[in-house]
C-alpha positions in Angstrom: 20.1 13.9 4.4 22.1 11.3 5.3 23.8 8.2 3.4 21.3 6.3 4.4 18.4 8.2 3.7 19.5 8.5 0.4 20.1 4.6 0.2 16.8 3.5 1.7 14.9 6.6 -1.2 17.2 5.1 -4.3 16.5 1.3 -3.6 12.2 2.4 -3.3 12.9 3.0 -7.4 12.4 0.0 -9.9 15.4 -1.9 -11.0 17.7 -0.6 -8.8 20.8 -2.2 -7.5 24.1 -1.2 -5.1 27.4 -2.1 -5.5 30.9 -0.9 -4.7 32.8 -1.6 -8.1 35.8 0.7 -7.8 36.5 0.3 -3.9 35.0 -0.6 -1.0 33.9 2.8 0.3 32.3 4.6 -3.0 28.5 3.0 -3.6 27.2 2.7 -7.2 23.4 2.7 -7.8 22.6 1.6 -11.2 19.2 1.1 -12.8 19.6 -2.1 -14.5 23.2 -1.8 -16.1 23.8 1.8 -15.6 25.0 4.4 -12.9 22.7 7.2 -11.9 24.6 7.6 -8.7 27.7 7.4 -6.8 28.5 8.1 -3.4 31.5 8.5 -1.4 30.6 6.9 2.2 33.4 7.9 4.1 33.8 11.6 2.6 33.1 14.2 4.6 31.2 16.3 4.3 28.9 13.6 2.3 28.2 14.4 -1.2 26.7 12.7 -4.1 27.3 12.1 -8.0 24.7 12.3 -10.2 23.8 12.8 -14.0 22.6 15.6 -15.3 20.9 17.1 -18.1 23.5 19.8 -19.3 21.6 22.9 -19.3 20.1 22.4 -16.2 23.7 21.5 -15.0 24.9 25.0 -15.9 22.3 26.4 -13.5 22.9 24.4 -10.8 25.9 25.4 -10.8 25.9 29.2 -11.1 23.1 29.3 -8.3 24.5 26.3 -5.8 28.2 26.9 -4.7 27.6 23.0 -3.1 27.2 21.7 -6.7 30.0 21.8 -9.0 31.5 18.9 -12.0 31.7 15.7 -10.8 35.5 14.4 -10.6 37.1 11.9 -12.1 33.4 12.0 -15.1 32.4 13.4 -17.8 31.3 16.7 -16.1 29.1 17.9 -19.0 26.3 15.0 -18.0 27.8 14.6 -14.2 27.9 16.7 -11.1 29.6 16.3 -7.6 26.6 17.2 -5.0 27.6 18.0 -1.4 24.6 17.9 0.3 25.4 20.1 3.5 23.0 23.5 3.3 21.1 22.2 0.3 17.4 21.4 1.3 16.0 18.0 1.0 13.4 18.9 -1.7 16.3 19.5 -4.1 18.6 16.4 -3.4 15.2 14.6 -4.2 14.9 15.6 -6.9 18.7 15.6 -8.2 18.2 12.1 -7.4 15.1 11.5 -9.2 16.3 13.5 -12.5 19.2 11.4 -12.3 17.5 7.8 -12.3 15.2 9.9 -15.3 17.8 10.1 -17.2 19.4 7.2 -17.0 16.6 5.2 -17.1 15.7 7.1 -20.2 18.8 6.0 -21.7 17.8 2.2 -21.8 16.5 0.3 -24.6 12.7 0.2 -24.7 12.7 -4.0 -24.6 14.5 -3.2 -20.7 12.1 0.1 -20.1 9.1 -2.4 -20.8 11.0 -5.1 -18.8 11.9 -3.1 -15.7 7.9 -1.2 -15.6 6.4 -4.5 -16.2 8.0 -6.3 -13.1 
């Protein structure tokens, strides 16, 4: 997948917005106030951040060498994904885990807000 790709498949979720609050070449999707992704345009090879429910982090981890603690977060709830050799199914559903949680995360008055638009 490419930056793109991933772009077009986040903004397709409710509530979603981009931005580039730390500089102009990381991209933050958030789901109403808060980040669910992050990712690096001009890195190479592309790779994503995204949160993480900690047990299943641990896994990910031990079985993908591609997925490790994301820098610079709190790398119990974040990991760094680099998505070269990892098959589309998976980054799918990284992302969609990720907007889960995070969406989760919000108060119920926004939940209701956000499914009702």
């Amino acid at each position: 997948m490419d930056a793109n790709e991933i772009l077009d498949y986040c903004l397709t979720k409710k509530a979603v917005t981009e931005s580039f609050p730390f500089d102009n070449e990381t991209l933050v999707l958030k789901v109403d106030t808060k980040m669910f992704l992050l990712m690096g345009l001009e890195r190479q090879p592309l790779s994503i951040n995204v949160k993480t429910d900690p047990e299943w982090s641990a896994e990910l981890r031990e079985q993908y060498p591609q997925i490790t603690g994301a820098y610079h977060m709190n790398k119990t709830h974040w990991n760094s994904v680099y998505l070269d050799g990892l098959k589309r199914d998976l980054i799918l559903k990284l992302i969609d885990h990720s907007y889960d949680l995070v969406f989760k995360s919000l108060t119920k008055k926004v939940q209701h807000t956000i499914n009702n638009s």
